[in-house]
C-alpha positions in Angstrom: 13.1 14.6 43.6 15.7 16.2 41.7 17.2 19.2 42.5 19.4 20.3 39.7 19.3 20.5 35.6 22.5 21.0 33.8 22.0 22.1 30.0 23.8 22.1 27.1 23.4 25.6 25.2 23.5 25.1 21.5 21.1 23.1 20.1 19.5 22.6 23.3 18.2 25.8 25.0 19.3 27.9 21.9 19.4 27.5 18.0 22.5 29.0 17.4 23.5 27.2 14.0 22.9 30.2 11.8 25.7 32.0 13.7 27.6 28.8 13.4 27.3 28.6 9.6 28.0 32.0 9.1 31.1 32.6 11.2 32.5 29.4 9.6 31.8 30.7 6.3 33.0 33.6 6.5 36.5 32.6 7.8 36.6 30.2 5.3 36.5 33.0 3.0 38.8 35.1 4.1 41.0 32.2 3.8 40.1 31.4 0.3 38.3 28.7 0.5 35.2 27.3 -0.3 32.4 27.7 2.2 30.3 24.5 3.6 26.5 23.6 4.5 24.4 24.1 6.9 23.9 20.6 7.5 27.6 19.9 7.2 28.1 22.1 10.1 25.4 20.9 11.8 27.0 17.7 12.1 30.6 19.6 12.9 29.4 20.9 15.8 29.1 19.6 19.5 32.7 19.3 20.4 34.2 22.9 20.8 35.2 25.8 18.2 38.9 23.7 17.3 37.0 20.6 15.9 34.0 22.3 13.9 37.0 24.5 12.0 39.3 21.3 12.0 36.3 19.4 10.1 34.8 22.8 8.3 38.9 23.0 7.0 39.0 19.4 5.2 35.0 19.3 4.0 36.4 22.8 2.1 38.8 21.2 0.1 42.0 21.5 2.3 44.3 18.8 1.9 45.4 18.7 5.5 45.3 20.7 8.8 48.7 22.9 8.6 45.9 26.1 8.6 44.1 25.1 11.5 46.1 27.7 14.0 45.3 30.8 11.2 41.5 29.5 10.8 41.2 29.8 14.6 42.6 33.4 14.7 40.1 34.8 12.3 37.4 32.1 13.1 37.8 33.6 17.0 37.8 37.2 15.8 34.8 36.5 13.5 32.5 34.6 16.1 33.0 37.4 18.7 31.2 39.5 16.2 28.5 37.1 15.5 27.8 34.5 18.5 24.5 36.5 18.7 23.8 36.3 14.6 19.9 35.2 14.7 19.7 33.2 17.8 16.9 31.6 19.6 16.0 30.0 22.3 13.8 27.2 21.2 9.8 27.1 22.1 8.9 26.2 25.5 12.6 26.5 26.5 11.6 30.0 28.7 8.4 27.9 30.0 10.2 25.2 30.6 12.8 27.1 32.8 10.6 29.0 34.4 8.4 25.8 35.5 11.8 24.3 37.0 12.3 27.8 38.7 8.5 27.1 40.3 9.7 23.7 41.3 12.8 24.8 43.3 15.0 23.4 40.6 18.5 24.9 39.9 19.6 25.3 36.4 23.4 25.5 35.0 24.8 25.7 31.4 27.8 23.6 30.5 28.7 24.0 26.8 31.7 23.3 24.0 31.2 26.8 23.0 34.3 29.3 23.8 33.0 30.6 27.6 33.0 34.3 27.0 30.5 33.3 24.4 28.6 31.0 25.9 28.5 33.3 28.9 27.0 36.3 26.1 24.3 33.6 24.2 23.2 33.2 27.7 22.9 36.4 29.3 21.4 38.4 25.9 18.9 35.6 25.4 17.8 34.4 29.0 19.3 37.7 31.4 21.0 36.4 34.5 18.2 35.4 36.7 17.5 31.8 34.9 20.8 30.2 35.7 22.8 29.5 38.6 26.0 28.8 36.9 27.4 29.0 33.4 30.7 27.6 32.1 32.0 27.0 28.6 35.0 25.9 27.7 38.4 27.5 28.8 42.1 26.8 28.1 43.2 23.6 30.3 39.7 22.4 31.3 38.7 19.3 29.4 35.5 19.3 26.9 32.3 17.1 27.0 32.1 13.8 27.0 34.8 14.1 30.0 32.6 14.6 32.6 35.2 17.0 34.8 33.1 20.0 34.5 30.3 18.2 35.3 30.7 17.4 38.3 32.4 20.5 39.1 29.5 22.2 38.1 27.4 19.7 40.9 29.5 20.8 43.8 29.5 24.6 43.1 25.5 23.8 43.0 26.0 21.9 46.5 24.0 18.7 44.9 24.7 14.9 44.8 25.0 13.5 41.1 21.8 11.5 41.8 20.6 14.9 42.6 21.0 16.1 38.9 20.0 15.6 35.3 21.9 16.1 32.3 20.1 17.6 29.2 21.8 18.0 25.9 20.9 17.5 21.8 23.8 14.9 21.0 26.0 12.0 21.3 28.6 14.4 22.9 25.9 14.8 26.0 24.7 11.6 26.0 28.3 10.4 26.5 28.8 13.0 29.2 25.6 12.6 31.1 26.6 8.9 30.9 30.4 9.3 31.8 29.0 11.2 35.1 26.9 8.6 35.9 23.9 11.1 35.8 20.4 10.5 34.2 20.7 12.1 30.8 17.5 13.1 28.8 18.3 13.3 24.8 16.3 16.2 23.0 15.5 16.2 19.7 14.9 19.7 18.4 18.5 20.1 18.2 21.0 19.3 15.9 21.0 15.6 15.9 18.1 13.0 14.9 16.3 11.0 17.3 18.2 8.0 15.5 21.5 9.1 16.5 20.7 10.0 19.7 20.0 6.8 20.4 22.7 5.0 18.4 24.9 7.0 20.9 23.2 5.5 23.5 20.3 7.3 25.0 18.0 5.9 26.9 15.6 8.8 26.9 14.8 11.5 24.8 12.1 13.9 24.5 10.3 16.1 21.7 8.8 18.5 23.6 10.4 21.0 26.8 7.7 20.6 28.5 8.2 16.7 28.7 11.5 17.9 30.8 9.3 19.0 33.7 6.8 16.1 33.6 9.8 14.1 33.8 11.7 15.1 36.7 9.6 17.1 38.7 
């Protein structure tokens, strides 16, 4: 029996990419540049706010990186005031979490996303009952796939790795999961394709929450 589900946020329990689009956007405006798509920043995202501007800088015509440090002033400025801008959580995701709840199952959030964000998406969309523990990323902890804050986030739950399953939307989870020797379920609602889930390596995924607590319960 497993005692313990650790998400990812975006893309997984919450469709965030229309505040993703347009808090890139609009710092790519204010810098005079040309803005990208949503499925070009679909595909930037997964690895924390530093790469999706570092790859939102070049796909807007920049002909290298020397901006990167003034695109993360105004890009951080800009998402504080729209990391809520028409987000979801996905169907079944509530059902889902409460039917782990039922089971006795713990529930933790590790995400890319900056962590007083990722703390906000989580609080305004789900309150502060659902989860046990929430961490995105801070200055001098290492980002997913290193599995460091995964198994941080096991002890603080008092669980075994064997005790836990990891549950993200792309190859950047299924590389963690896998790094932490943890079962790792692949969803594909997200922002990646069934396809590249499993090019990255997943052994399961599922298109349907619900198919979560069949699974491990």
């Amino acid at each position: 029996m497993y005692k313990a589900c650790i998400f990812d946020l975006d893309g997984t329990l919450t469709n965030t990419l229309d505040s993703l689009v347009r808090s890139v956007n609009l710092t790519l405006c204010e810098m005079g540049l040309l803005e990208i798509t949503r499925d070009q920043c679909r595909q930037f995202v997964g690895n924390g706010a530093r790469v999706l501007m570092e790859k939102a800088l070049l796909a807007s015509g920049a002909r290298d990186l020397s901006r990167i440090e003034e695109a993360m002033e105004i890009y951080g400025r800009i998402f504080h005031e729209n990391c809520m801008y028409h987000v979801e959580p996905y169907a079944k995701i509530r059902e889902l979490l409460e039917g782990l709840t039922e089971h006795q199952i713990e529930r933790a959030v590790l995400s890319n996303k900056p962590h007083a964000q990722t703390v906000q998406v989580v609080q305004d969309v789900f309150g502060k009952e659902l989860f046990s523990y929430v961490q995105g990323q801070c200055e001098g902890y290492p980002k997913k796939p290193d599995p460091t804050m995964v198994f941080a986030i096991a002890r603080k739950l008092g669980r075994k790795i064997e005790e836990c399953v990891y549950i993200g939307d792309s190859e950047v989870d299924i590389r963690t999961g896998s790094a932490a020797g943890m079962r790792t379920i692949g969803v594909t609602w997200g922002f990646r394709s069934k396809e590249e889930l499993l090019e990255a390596g997943a052994v399961e995924t599922v298109d349907d929450p619900l198919e979560i607590l069949e699974l491990i319960s």
